[in-house]
N, C-alpha and C positions, 0 to 999 in steps of 0.2 A: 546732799542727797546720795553721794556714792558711798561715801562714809556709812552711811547709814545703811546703804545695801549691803555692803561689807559684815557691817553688824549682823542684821540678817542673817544670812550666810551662816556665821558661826551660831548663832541662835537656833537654825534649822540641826545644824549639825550636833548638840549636844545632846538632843534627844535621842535622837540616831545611834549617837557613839554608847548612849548610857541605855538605853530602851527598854536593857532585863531588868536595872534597877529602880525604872522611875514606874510610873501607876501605867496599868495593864492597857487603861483606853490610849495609850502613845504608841503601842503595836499598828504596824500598817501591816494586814495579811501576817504571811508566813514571816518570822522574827530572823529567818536563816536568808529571807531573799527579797528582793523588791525591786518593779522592774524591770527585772531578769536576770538581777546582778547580782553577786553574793551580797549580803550587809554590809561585811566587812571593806566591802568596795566600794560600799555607797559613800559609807563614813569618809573612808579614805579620798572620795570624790569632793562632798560637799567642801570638807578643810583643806583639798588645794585649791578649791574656785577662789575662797575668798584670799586664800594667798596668794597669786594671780594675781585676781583684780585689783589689791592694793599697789600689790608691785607696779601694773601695768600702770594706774593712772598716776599713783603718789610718787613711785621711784621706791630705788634700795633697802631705806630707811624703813619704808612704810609695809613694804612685801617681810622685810625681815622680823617687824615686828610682829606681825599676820602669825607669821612663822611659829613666833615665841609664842602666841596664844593658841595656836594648835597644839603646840607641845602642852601647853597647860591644860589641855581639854584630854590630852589625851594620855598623858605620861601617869594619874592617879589609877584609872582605870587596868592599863599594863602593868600598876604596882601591886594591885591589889586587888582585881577582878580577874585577871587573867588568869586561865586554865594553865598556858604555856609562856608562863613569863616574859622569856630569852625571845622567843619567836613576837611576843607582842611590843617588845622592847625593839628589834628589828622593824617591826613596822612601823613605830612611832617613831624613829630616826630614816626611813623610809622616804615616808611625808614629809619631815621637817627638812631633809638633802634636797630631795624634789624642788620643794618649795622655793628654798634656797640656791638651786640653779637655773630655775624657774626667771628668778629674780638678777640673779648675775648678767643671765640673756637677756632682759631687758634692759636692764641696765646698760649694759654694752650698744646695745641699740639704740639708747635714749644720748649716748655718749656719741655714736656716731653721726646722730640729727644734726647734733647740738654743733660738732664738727663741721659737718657740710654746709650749716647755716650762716658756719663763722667765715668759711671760703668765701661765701657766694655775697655773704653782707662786704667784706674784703677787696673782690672782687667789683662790685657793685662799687665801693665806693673808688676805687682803682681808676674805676674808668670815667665815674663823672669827674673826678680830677684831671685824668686825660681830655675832655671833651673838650673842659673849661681852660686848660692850657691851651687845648685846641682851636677854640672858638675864640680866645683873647689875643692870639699870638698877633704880633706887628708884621711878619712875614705872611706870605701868601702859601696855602699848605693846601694840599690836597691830596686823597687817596685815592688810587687806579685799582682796579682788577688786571689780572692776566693777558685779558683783550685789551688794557689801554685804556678802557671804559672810566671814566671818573666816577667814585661810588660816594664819595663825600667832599666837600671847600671848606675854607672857614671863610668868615666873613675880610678876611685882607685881602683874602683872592678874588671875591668878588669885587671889592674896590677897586685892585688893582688891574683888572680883568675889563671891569665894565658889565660883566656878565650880574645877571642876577642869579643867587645861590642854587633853586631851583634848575637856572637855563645851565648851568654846569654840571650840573649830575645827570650820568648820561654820553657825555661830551668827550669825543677823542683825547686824551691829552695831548697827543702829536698837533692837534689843533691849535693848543696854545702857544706850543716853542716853534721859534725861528730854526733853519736850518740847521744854522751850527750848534745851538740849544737842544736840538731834538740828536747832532747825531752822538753828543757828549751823553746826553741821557741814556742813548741804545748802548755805549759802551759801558755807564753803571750798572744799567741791569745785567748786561752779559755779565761782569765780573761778578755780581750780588749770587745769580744764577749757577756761578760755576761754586759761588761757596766763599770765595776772596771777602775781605773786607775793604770798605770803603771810610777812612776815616779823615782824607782831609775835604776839605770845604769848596766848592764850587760856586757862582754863579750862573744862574740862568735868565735868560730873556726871553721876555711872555708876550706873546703877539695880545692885546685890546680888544674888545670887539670892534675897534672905530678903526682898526687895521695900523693904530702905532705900537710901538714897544717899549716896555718897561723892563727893567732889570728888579 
């Protein structure tokens, strides 16, 4: 169907561009205007819609094509119709630039979709992989916010917790470490905080909900 309106389009426009020479009933009104707009403008209108529309929905290929068949519509007429050759000859390379940067801009844009789509699927899968290490892991994991607040467990923490996943989010994390557990963790974050890295390995001790501990 767009294909087809496409067609169209230049169907409409060869009448237009040829008008002096085809039969008299294809005059609309005045042969100099229509509209409002010179003729010359109209023609010049119709043959970049459908170069446009090709480009926009088909891509590069298909605008460029578009391209080449306005040249052909219009490049006999400036060879051998036209009063002022050189100037019709301008126009008809006018349109076809047009056309043709018309079509680069789209292009560039259908390249940038195509881009961001490749992020966000990347992305996207990034993190179910994340989730699924997350959620499988043998260790007890959990993330906090700023206040301490737990925003997400995986299911070891809950195990090992007693807590059910739900009753943890939410939940102090200070609520789960024992003293010395809690004041090792205030000293990671201050170093995390200041910017330092933290690369060897710690244990911590996780208060229960039934008030025993686990390591």
């Amino acid at each position: 169907m767009e294909l087809l309106a496409a067609i169209a389009m230049f169907l409409v426009a060869i009448p237009l561009h040829y008008s002096e020479q085809l039969t008299p009933f294809l005059h609309i009104g005045d042969p100099d205007s229509l509209l409002g707009l010179e003729r010359h403008g109209v023609e010049r209108l119709f043959l970049l819609l459908p170069i446009t529309y090709l480009g926009f929905l088909f891509g590069m290929k298909a605008g460029l094509t578009g391209s080449g068949l306005a040249l052909a519509i219009m490049l006999p007429s400036a060879l051998l119709n036209a009063q002022y050759r050189a100037d019709a000859l301008v126009e008809v390379g006018g349109v076809v630039a047009a056309g043709a940067v018309i079509n680069v801009g789209f292009e560039r844009l259908r390249r940038e979709r195509e881009r961001r789509s490749l992020v966000a699927e990347q992305l996207r899968m990034s993190e179910e992989r994340y989730r699924e290490i997350f959620e499988n892991a043998h260790d007890a994991i959990w993330l906090q916010d700023m206040q301490g607040r737990i925003t997400m467990a995986n299911r070891a923490c809950a195990e090992i917790t007693g807590y059910a996943p739900e009753e943890l989010v939410g939940m102090r994390a200070r609520d789960l470490l024992s003293g010395g557990s809690l004041n090792k963790a205030q000293q990671i974050r201050r170093r995390l905080l200041a910017g330092e890295t933290v690369d060897e390995p710690y244990e911590q001790e996780v208060l229960k909900k039934d008030g025993t501990r686990a390591l």
